[in-house]
N, C-alpha and C positions, 0 to 999 in steps of 0.2 A: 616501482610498478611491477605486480608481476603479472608475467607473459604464460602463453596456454601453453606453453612448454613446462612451466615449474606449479602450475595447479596440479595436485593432488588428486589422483585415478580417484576414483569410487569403485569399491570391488560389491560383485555381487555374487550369492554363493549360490550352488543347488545341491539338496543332498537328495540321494536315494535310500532311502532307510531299511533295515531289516535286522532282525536281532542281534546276530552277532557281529555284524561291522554295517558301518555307514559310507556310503562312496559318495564322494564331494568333487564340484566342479567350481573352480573360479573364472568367473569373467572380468574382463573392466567396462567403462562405463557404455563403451562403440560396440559389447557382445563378444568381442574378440575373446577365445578361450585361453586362460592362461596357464591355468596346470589344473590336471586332476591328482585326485588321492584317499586313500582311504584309509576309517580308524576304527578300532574297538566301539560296540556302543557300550561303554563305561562312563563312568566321572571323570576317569584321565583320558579317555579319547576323544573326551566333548571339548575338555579342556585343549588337547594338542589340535583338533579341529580348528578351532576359535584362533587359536595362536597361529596355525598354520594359513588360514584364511587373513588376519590382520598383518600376517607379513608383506602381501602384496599392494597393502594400502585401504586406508581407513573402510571399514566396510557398512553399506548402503544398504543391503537386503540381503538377507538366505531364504528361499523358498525352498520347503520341505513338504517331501512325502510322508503323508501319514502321521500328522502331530498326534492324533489320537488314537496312535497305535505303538508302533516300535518306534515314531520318533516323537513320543513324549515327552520323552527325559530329556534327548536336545535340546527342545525346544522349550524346556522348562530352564535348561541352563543357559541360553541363547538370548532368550527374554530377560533372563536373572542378569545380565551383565548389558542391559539396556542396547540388546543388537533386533532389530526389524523383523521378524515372523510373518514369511506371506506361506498360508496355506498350500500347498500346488497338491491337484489333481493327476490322478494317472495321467499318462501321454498318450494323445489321441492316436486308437489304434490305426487310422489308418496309416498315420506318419509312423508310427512302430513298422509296419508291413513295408513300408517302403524305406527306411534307415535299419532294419533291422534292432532288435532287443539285446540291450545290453546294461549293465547297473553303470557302466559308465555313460552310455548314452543316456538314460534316463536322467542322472545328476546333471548331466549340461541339459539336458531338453527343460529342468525343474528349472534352474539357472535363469535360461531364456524366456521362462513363463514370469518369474519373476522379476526379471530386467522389464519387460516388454511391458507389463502391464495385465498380461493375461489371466494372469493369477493375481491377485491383488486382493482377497480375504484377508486379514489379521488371524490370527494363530489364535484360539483360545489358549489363556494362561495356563487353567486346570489348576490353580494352588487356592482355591478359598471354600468356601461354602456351597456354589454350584457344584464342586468336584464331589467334596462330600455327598453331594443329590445325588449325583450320576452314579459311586459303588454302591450306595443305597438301592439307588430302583434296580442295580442292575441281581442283587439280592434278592427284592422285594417281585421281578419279575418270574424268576425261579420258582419261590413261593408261590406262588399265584399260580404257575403251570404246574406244578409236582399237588397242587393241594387239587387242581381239574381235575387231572389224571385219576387222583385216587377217589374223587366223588363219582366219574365216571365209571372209574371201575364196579364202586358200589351198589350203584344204579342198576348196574347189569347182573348185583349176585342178587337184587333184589328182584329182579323182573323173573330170575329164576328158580328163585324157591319158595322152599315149600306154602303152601294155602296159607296157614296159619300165619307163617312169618312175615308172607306178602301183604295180607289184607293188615297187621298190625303196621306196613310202614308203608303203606297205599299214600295215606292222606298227609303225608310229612313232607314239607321243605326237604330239599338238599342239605343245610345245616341242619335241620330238625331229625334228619334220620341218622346224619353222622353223628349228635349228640346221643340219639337215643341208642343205639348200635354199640358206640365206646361204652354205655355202662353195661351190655351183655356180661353175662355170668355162663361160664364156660366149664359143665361139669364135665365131660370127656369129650376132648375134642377130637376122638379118633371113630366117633358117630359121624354118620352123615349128615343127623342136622347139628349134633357138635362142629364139625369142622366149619359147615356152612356159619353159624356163627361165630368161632374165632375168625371166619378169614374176615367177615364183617366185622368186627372187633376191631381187627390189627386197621383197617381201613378207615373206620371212623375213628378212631384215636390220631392216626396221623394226622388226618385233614383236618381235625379239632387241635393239633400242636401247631399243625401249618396258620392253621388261623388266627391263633392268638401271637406266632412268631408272626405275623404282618400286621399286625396289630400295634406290635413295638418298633417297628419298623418306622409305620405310617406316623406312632409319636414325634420320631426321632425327628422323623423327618419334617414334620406341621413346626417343630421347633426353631428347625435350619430356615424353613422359606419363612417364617413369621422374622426373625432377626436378619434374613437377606432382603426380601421386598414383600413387606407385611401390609401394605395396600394391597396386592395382588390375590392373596388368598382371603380376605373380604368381598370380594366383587360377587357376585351370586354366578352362581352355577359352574364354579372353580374349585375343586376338590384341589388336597393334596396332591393326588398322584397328576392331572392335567399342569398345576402349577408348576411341580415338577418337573414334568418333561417340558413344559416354556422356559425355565431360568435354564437346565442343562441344555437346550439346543442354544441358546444366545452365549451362554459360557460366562465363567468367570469377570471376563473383560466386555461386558456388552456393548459397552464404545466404540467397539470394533466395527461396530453396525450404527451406520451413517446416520440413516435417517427408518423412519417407518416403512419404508415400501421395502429398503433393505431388511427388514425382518419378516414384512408380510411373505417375501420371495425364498425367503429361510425356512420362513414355516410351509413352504409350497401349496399358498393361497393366493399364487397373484395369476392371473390369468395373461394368458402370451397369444400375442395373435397369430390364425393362422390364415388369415387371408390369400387370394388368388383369384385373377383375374378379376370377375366384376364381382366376386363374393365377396361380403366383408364379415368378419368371423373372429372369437377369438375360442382357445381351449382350455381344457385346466390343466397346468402346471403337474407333472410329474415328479419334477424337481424337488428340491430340498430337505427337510428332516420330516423322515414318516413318522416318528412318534409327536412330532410337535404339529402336524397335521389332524394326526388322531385324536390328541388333548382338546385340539377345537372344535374338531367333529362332536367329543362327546359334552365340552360344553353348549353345544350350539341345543344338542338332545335334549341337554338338562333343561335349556331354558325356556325351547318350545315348551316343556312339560308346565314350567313354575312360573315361568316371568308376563308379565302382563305385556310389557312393552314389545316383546321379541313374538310375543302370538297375537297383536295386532299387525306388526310388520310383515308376517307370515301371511294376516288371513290378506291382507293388501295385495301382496306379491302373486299370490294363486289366483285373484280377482283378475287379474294383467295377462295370467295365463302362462305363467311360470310355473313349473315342475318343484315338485320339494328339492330333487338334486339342486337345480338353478340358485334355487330360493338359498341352500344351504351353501352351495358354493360362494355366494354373496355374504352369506353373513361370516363365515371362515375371514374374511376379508377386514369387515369390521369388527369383529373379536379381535383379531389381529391388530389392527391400530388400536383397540383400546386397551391390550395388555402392552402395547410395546415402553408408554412411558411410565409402567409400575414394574419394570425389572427387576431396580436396587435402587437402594437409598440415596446415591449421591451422582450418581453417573450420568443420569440423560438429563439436562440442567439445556437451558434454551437463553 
């Protein structure tokens, strides 16, 4: 028989992360701290971490700051060897102000969140296919602001020169004028309206290079979400890029996420109430991933525009005397439950 004297501790960890070393707290299973310490963040400091933590008894959970940041690699090695990933959040400032800040205190406060329950997210993996989305868009967003910039700038040599130049690129698209600008022929650009042309030149060639680089981009990418969850980018009024930002905010591991309302609260579409006294009220959600926010926002756009069904439930909802914000905050909500079970192919199973 054995007695609660010979059961085996359960250790739980906390790290505080940051480039060059990670400082680790263990607890056992009562909170009690049982040693701090810190490693290199390398391959061999994850390793002596891990080793160092399984010395004090089989371990239960590490709760980590920042897996998608400086402690990615962690926690990419932490998962790799079938150990618990709870996400933890900075330490609430006001218990900072009053413990004071410290990277050893934050390890045991991370420790605590995770013992406790407070912290209780799963770790996105970051090793498959959503990963590949996330350096993609974070490229493809680049592009997208460097190609503004230079059509804005354009904009503005156009609004300033000369009659002739302006009335030929008055009636042009944004694209239309940086195609027609990149074929300028530039015989001395040390003219005044030379130069004004080459500088329109070098600006429409860029944003006609930026345009076709997102171009390849978006292939790459229609490639990756059609073999990750290829029902998702079917649904009407789901583009690439919105699909995008849905699979990188759920992650790699969308399992992680319980059930639908835990995603709708991810995409921060769930409405929290703010009731008092005899009010009863609830608000929108500040919370969770703004670009997985945005992606809904700009399908909901899409499909007021195109969808039959989504602009009879609109003209309903205004009849009631609901605002378009309203109208939209609701549908953020059901978009949301209906992308959640087209994530990936084999994960969200009932």
């Amino acid at each position: 028989m054995t007695t609660m004297t010979e059961t085996a501790r359960r250790i739980t960890g906390g790290v505080d992360t940051h480039r060059d070393v990670h400082v680790v707290a263990a607890l056992d299973e009562r909170g009690g701290l049982l040693d701090t310490n810190e490693f290199p963040a390398t391959a061999a400091g994850y390793h002596d971490l891990l080793v160092w933590l399984g010395w004090f008894g089989p371990i239960d959970k590490v709760g980590v700051e920042g897996t998608g940041t400086y402690g990615a690699g962690l926690a990419r090695h932490l998962l790799d060897h079938d150990v618990e990933v709870v996400e933890v959040d900075r330490p609430n400032r006001q218990r900072r102000r009053r413990a004071g800040k410290s990277d050893t205190t934050d390890a045991i406060s991370a420790a605590r969140a995770a013992l406790s329950g407070e912290a209780s997210t799963t770790a996105k993996t970051r090793d498959g296919n959503v990963e590949k989305l996330r350096v993609l868009r974070v490229a493809r967003r680049s592009i997208r602001q460097d190609r503004i910039r230079a059509l804005n700038q354009l904009r503005s040599l156009v609004v300033t020169a000369p009659d002739e130049l302006r009335v030929e690129l008055s009636d042009l698209t944004s694209i239309g004028v940086s195609q027609a600008v990149a074929k300028f022929r530039v015989a001395d650009p040390t003219t005044t309206l030379g130069a004004i042309k080459y500088a329109m030149r070098s600006l429409g060639r860029r944003a006609e290079a930026l345009r076709w680089e997102g171009k390849e981009i978006d292939k790459i990418m229609r490639t990756i979400i059609e073999d990750t969850a290829p029902v998702l980018i079917d649904q009407g009024g789901i583009g690439v890029d919105a699909a995008g930002a849905l699979l990188v905010a759920a992650g790699d591991n969308p399992q992680r996420l319980h059930s639908e309302a835990a995603f709708v609260r991810l995409c921060g579409a769930a409405p929290l109430e703010a009731s008092s006294g005899m009010v009863t009220r609830h608000r929108l959600s500040r919370a969770g991933n703004r670009e997985a926010n945005a992606a809904l926002y700009r399908i909901i756009i899409n499909r007021m525009a195109n969808d039959d069904r989504t602009r009879t439930y609109v003209t309903r909802r205004r009849a009631e005397g609901k605002s378009s914000l309203e109208i939209i905050r609701a549908l953020k909500r059901y978009v949301a439950r209906e992308v959640y079970p087209l994530l990936g192919n084999n994960h969200l199973t009932t």
